[in-house]
MARPAPA-731838 format. One record per residue (C-alpha): residue number from 0; residue in three letters; x, y, z. Coordinates in nm, 4 decimals, always signed. Layout:
MARPAPA-731838
+-----+------+----------+----------+----------+
| pos | code |       c1 |       c2 |       c3 |
+-----+------+----------+----------+----------+
| NUM |  Ala |        X |        Y |        Z |
...
+-----+------+----------+----------+----------+
***
This chain:
MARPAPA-731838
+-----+------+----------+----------+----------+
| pos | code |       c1 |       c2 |       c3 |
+-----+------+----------+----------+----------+
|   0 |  Unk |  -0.8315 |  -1.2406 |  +0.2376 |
|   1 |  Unk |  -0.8964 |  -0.8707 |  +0.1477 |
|   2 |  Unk |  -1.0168 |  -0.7199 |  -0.1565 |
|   3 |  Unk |  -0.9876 |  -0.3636 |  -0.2910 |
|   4 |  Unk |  -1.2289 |  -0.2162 |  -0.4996 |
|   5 |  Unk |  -1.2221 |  +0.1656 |  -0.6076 |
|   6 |  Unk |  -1.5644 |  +0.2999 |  -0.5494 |
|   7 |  Unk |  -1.6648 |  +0.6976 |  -0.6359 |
|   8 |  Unk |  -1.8785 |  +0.6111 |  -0.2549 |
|   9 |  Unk |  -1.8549 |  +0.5129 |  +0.0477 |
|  10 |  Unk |  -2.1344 |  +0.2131 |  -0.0201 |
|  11 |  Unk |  -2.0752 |  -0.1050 |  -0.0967 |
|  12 |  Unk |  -2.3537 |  -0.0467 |  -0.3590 |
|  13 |  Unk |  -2.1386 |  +0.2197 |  -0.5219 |
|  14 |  Unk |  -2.0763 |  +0.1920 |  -0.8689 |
|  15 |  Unk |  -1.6620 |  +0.1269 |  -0.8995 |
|  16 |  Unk |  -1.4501 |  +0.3998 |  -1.0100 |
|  17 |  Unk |  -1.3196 |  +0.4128 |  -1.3541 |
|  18 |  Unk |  -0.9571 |  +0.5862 |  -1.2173 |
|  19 |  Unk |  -0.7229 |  +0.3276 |  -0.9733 |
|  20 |  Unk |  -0.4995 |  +0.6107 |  -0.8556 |
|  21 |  Unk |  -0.7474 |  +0.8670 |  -0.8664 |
|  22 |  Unk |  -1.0716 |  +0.6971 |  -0.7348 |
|  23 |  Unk |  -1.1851 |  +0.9157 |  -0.3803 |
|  24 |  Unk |  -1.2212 |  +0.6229 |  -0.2254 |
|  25 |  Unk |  -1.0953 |  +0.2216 |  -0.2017 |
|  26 |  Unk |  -1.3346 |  -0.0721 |  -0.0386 |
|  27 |  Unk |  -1.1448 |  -0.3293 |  +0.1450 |
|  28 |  Unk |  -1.3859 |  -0.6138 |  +0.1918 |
|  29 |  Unk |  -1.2943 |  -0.8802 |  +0.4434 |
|  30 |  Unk |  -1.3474 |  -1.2125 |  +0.2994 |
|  31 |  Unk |  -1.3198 |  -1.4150 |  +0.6049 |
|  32 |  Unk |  -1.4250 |  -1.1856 |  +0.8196 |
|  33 |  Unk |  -1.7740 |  -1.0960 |  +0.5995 |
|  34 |  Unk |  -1.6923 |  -0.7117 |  +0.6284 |
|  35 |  Unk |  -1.6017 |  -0.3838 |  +0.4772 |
|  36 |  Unk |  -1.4598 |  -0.0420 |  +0.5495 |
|  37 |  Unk |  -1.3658 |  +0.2753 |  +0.3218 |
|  38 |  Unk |  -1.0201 |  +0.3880 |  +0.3054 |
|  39 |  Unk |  -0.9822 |  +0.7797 |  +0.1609 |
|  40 |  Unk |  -0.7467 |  +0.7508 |  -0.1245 |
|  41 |  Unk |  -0.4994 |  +1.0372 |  -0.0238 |
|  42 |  Unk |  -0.2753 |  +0.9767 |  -0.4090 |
|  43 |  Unk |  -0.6178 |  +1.1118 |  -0.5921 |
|  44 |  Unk |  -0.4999 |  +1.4747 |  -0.4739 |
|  45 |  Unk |  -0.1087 |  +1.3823 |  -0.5857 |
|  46 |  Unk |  +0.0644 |  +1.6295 |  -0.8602 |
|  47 |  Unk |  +0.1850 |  +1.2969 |  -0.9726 |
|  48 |  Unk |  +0.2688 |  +0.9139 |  -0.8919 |
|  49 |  Unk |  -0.1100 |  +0.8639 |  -0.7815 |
|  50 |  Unk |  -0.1647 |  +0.4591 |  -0.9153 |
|  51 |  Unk |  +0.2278 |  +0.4310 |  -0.7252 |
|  52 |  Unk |  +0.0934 |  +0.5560 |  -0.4124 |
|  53 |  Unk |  -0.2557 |  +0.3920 |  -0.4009 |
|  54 |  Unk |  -0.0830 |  +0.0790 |  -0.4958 |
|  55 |  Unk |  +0.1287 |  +0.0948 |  -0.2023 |
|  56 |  Unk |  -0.1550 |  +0.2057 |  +0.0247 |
|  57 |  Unk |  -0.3550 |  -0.1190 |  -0.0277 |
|  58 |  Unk |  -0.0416 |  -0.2759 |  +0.0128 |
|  59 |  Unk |  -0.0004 |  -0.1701 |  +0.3847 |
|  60 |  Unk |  -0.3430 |  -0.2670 |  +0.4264 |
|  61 |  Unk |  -0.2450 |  -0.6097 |  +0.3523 |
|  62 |  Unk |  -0.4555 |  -0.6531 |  +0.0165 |
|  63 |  Unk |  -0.3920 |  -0.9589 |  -0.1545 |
|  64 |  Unk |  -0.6932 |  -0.9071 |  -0.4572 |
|  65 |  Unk |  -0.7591 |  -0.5749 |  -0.6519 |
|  66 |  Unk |  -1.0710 |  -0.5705 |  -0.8421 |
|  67 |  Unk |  -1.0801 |  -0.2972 |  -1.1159 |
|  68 |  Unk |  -1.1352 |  -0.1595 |  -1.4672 |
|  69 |  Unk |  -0.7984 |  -0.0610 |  -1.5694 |
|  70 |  Unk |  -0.4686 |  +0.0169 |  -1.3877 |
|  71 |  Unk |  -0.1395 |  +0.1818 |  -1.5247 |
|  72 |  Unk |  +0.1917 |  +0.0182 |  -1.5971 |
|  73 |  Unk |  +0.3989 |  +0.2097 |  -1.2862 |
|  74 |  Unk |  +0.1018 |  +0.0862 |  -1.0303 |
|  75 |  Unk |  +0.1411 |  -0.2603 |  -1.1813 |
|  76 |  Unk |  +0.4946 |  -0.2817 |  -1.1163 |
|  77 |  Unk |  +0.4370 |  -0.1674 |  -0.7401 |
|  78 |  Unk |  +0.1735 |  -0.4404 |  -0.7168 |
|  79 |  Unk |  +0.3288 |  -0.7189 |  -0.8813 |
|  80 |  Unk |  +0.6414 |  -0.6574 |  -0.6293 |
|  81 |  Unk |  +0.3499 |  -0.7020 |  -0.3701 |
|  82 |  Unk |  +0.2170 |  -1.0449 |  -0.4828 |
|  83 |  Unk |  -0.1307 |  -0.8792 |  -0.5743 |
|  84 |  Unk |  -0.3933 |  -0.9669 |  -0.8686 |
|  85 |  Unk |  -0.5576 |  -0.7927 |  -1.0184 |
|  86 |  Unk |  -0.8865 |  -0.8667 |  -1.1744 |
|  87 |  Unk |  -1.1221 |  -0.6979 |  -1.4244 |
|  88 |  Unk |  -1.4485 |  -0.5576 |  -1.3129 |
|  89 |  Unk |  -1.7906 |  -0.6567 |  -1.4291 |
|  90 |  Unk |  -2.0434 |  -0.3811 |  -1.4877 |
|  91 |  Unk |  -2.2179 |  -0.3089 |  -1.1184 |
|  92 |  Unk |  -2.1876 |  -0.2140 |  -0.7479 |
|  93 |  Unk |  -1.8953 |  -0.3067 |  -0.5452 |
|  94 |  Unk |  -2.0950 |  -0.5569 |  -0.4019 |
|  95 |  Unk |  -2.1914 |  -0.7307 |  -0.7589 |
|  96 |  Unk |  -1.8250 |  -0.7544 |  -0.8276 |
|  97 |  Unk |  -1.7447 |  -0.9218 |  -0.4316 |
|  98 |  Unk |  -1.9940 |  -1.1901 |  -0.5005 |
|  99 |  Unk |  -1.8740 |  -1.2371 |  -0.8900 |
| 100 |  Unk |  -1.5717 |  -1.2939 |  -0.7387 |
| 101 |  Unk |  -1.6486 |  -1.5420 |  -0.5226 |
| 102 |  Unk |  -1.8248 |  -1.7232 |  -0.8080 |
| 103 |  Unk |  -1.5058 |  -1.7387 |  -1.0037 |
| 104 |  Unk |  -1.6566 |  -1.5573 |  -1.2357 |
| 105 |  Unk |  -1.3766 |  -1.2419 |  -1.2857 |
| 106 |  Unk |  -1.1152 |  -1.2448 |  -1.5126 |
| 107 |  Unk |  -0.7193 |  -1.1176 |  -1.4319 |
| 108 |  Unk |  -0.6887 |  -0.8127 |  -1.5872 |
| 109 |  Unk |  -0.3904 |  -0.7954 |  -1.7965 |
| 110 |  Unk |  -0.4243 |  -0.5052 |  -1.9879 |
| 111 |  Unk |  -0.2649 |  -0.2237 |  -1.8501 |
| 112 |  Unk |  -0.2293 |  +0.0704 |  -2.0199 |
| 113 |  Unk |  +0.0875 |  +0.3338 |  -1.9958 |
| 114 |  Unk |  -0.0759 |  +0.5538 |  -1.7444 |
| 115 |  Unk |  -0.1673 |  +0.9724 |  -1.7311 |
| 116 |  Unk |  +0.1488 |  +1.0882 |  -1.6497 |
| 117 |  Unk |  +0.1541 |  +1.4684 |  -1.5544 |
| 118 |  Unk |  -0.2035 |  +1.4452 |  -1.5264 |
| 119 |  Unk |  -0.3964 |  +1.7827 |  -1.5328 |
| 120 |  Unk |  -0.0882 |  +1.9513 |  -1.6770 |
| 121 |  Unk |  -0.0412 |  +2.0449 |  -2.0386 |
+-----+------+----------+----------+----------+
***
């Protein structure tokens, strides 16, 4: 199974970014497999639509799990159409969270909040 995790770096000890659509960068960690790589989040740079477009992204890259602090309601939809939980992080690494995880020890996260729509404009 793979997990997503948005990290501000490309370490698996990298603290996980506060922004879903707008982290720089998403872990995919292999559970089966024991691995990782780094995907560049190409939605961060996005005028608009960026949690939509990440969403999708990890999607295609056949994520079933999403590990995170927050996400807004327009990604949610895209991810609930793709069969996708979401949990809530735990203050750490990437890495922390992975093995919290695996301890059952996350919790879904169902708050989502309405999103930054226009973001940056005024």
């Amino acid at each position: 199974m793979r997990i997503a995790l948005p990290v501000n770096d490309k370490d698996i000890k990298s603290e996980i970014c506060p922004s879903f659509g707008r982290t720089p960068y998403f872990l995919i960690y292999d559970t089966a497999e024991k691995s990782s790589v780094f995907l560049d989040n190409l939605a961060a740079q996005s005028a608009g639509g960026a949690g939509i477009k990440a969403a999708q992204m990890l999607i295609d890259h056949c994520v079933k799990i999403i590990i995170a602090p927050r996400y807004g309601e327009n990604a949610a939809k895209v991810l609930i159409d793709g069969d996708i939980k979401v949990y809530k992080n735990i203050a750490g690494t990437a890495e922390e969270n992975i093995k919290a995880y695996e301890n059952n020890q996350l919790d879904i996260l169902a708050d989502i909040h309405p999103g930054f729509h226009n973001h940056g404009n005024k």
